[in-house]
N, C-alpha and C positions, 0 to 999 in steps of 0.2 A: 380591580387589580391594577397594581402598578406595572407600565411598561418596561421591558427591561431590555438594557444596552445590550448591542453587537457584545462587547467586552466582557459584560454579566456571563453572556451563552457561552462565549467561548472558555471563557474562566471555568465554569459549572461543568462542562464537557471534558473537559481535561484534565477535572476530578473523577470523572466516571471510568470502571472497567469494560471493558471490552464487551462482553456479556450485557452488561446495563445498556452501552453503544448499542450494539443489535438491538434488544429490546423499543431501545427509543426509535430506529430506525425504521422499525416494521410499526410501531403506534402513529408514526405520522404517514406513511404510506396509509394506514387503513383509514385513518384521520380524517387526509385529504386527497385518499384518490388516485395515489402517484405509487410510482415507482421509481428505487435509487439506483435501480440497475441503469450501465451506460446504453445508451441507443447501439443498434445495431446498424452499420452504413449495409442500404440493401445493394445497390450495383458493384460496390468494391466485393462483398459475399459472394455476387455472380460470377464476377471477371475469375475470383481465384478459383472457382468452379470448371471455370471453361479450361482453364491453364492447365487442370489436371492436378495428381497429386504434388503439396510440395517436395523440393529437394530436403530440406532439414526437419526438426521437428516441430509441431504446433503448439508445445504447452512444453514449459522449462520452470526448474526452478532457480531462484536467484539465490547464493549460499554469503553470508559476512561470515570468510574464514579467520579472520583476525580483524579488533578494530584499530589498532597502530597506536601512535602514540596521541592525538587527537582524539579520545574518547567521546569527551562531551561534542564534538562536531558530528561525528559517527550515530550517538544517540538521537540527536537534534533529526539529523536525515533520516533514520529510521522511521521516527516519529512521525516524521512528513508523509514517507511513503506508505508507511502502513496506516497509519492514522490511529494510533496508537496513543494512549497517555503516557506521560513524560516516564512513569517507573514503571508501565510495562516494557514500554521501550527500552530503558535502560536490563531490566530484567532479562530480556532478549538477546542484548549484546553482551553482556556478561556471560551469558550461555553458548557465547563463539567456540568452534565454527556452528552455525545455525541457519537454516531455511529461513529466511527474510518473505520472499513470498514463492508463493507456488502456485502452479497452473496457470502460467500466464503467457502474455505470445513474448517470443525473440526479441522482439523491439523494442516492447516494453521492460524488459529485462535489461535492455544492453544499457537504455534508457538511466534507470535505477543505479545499475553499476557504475555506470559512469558519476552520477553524485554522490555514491558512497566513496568512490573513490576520489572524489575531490575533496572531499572531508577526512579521506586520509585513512580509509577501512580496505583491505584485500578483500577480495568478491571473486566469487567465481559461480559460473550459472552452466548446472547440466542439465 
C-alpha cells in the first residue's frame, strides 16, 4: 500500500461528515489503544476543589448570533473550532443565531468568541 501524504489525510477528512469523523475517531482509538479525549490536569482538579464551589457557572454555551458581513472568515473559524467540514460549517452559520459549541468551561468560550469575533461574527455565550 502506498503511503499517503499529511495533505492526502487532510484533504480526505475534510470530505467526511461529521458522523464518518466519529466513526473514524473511535476505529483508531480501538486500533491503537488510545484515547482522543483531552488529559485531565489532576492538581489544578484538586486546588478548584479545596476553593469550594465556583462563583459563575461551569459548563456555557457559546451562541454566533449573526455572522456580519465577513461570512467566509466566520465560517473559516467555525471550522477550526468545531472541527467541522467546510459545508457543515457553512451549514451552521447559515442557521444563525446558533449554539457553536455547548458544555464547555468559561474560558474556553470566551477563548472562541473572541476569534469569531475577530473574523467579524457577534457571539454571545450563556
Amino acid at each position: 500500500m502506498a503511503k499517503l501524504t499529511n495533505e492526502e489525510i487532510i484533504a480526505a477528512l475534510k470530505e467526511m461528515t461529521v458522523v464518518e469523523l466519529n466513526e473514524l475517531v473511535k476505529a483508531v482509538e480501538a486500533e491503537f489503544g488510545v484515547t482522543a479525549a483531552a488529559p485531565v490536569a489532576g492538581p489544578a482538579v484538586a486546588a478548584e476543589e479545596e476553593e469550594g464551589p465556583a462563583a459563575g457557572p461551569t459548563e456555557v454555551t457559546l451562541f454566533v448570533k449573526n455572522c456580519g458581513a465577513s461570512k467566509v472568515q466566520v465560517i473559516k473559524a467555525v471550522q477550526a473550532i468545531t472541527g467541522l467540514g467546510l459545508m457543515d460549517a457553512k451549514k451552521l452559520v447559515d442557521q444563525a443565531p446558533v449554539a457553536i459549541k455547548e458544555h464547555i468551561s468559561p474560558v474556553e468560550a470566551e477563548e472562541h468568541k473572541k476569534t469569531l469575533e475577530a473574523a467579524g461574527a457577534e457571539c454571545e455565550i450563556k
